[in-house]
C-alpha positions as CSV (number, residue, x, y, z in Angstrom):
1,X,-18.6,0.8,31.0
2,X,-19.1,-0.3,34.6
3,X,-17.1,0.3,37.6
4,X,-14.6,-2.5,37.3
5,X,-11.2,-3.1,38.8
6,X,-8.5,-4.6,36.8
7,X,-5.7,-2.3,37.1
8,X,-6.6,-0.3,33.5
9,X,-8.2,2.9,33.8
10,X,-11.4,3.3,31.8
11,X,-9.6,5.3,29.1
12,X,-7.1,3.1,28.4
13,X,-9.6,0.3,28.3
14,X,-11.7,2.0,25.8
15,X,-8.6,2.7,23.9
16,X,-7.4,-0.6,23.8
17,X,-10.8,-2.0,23.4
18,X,-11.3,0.2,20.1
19,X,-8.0,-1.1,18.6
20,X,-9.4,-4.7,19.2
21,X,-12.6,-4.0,17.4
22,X,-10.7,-3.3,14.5
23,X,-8.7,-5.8,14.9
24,X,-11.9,-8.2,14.9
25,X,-13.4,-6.9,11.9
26,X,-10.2,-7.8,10.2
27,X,-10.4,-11.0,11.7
28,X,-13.7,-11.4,10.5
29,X,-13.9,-10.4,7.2
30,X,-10.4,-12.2,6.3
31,X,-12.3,-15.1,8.1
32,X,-15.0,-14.6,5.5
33,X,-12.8,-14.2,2.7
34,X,-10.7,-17.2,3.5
35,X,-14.1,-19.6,3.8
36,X,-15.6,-18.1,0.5
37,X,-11.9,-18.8,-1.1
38,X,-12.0,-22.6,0.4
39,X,-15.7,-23.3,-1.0
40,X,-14.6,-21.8,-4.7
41,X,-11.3,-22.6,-5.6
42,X,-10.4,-24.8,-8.5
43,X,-7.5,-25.3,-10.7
44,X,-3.9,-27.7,-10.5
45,X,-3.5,-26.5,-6.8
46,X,-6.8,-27.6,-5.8
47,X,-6.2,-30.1,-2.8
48,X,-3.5,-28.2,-1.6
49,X,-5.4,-24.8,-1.1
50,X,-9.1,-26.0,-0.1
51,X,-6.8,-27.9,2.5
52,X,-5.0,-24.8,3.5
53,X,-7.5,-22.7,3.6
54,X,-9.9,-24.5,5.8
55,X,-7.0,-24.7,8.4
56,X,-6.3,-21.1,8.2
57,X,-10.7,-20.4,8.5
58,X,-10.4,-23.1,11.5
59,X,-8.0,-20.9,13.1
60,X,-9.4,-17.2,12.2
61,X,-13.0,-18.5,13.9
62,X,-11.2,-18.8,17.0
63,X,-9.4,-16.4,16.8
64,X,-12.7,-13.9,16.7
65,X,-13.8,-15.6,19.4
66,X,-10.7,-14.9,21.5
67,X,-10.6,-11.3,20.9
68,X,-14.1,-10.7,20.7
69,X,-14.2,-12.2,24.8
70,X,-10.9,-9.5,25.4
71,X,-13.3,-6.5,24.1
72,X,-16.0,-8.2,26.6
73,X,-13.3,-8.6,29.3
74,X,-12.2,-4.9,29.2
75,X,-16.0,-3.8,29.2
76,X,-16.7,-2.6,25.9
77,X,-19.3,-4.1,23.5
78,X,-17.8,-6.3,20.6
79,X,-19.1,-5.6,17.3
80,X,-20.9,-8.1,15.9
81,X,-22.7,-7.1,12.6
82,X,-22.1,-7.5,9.1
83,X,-21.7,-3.8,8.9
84,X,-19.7,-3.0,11.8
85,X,-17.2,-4.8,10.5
86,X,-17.5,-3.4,7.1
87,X,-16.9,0.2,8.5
88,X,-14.5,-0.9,11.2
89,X,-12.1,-3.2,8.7
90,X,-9.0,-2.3,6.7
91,X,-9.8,-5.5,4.3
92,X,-11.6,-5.0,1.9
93,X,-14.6,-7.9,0.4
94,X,-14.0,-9.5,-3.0
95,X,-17.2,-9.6,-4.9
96,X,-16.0,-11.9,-7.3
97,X,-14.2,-15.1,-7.5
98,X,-10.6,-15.0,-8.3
99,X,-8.4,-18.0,-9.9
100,X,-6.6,-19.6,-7.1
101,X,-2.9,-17.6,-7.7
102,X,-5.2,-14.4,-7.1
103,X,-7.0,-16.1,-4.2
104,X,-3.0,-16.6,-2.6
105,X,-2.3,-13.0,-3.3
106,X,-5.3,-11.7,-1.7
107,X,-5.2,-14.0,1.6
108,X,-1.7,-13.0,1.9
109,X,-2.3,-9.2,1.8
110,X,-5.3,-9.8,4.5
111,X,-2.9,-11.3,6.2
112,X,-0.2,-9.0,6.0
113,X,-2.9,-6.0,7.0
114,X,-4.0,-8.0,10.3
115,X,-0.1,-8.0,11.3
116,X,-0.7,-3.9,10.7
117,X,-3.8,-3.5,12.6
118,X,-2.1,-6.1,15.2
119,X,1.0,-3.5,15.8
120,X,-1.3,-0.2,16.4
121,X,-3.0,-2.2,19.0
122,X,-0.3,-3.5,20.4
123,X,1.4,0.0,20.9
124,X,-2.3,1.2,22.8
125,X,-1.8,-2.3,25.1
126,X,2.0,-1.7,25.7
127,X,1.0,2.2,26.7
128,X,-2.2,0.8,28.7
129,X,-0.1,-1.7,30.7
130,X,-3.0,-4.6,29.7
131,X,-0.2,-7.6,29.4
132,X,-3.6,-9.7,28.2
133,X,-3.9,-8.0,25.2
134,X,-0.6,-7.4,24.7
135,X,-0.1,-11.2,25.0
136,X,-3.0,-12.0,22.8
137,X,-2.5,-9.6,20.0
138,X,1.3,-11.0,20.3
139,X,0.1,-14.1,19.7
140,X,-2.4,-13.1,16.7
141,X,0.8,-11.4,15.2
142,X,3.1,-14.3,15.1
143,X,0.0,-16.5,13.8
144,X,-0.9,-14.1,10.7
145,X,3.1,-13.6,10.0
146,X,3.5,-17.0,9.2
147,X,0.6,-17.6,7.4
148,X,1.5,-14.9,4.9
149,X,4.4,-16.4,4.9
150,X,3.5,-20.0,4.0
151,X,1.0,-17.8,1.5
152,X,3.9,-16.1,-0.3
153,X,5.8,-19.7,-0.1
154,X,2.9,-21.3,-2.0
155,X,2.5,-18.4,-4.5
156,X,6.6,-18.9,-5.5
């Protein structure tokens, strides 16, 4: 870390920034998940999901964007290797290829465990006074909880 100013101590920002990383490789790998899904689903529900999920892998690739730059910003080094985020991640990668109700289910609980990872980090950015990343991870939160939601909806 270099000597920089923002009003967050150096332990806080490594704190926060740690949270964040984890908070990527979820991001990431339910990015991953959610592109593999798009490319390979079939079935009655087609149209609707391949749809769906190439919004929701629209959003999720800039959304790694977005918190990768607050890691950067807070001067730690994002992780950005395929096995980083396999050690960093809570969500874990689906060798095969699911039917399309399965695929639901699946997205929906990588969704469900970003909204986890989003409220330890939050805590660390409340505690750390860093109103960025409280702001951002905020805004990650709200966007995961109604995906899931819609997810769950579709899966009814």
């Amino acid at each position: 870390m270099s000597n920089i100013d923002i009003g967050i101590g150096a332990k806080d920002r490594e704190e926060i920034a740690q949270g964040l990383k984890r908070l990527l490789a979820d991001s990431y790998t339910l990015y991953l998940q959610t592109h593999n899904f798009h490319w390979n689903v079939t079935g009655r529900l087609f149209r609707e999901l391949h749809l769906m999920f190439e919004e929701q892998y629209t959003e999720l690739a800039t959304a790694v964007d977005d918190i990768a730059e607050r890691i950067r910003t807070l001067d730690v080094v994002a992780p950005g290797t395929y096995k980083a985020f396999a050690e960093l991640s809570s969500i874990k990668e689906i060798d095969e290829v699911p039917a399309a109700e399965e695929m639901v289910r699946i997205l929906t609980q990588g969704h469900e465990q970003v909204i986890k990872t989003c409220r330890e980090v939050l805590k660390a950015a409340q505690e750390g006074e860093d109103e960025s990343t409280v702001a951002l991870v905020s805004d990650r939160m709200r966007v995961h909880e109604k995906t899931a939601w819609m997810l769950r909806a579709t899966a009814q």
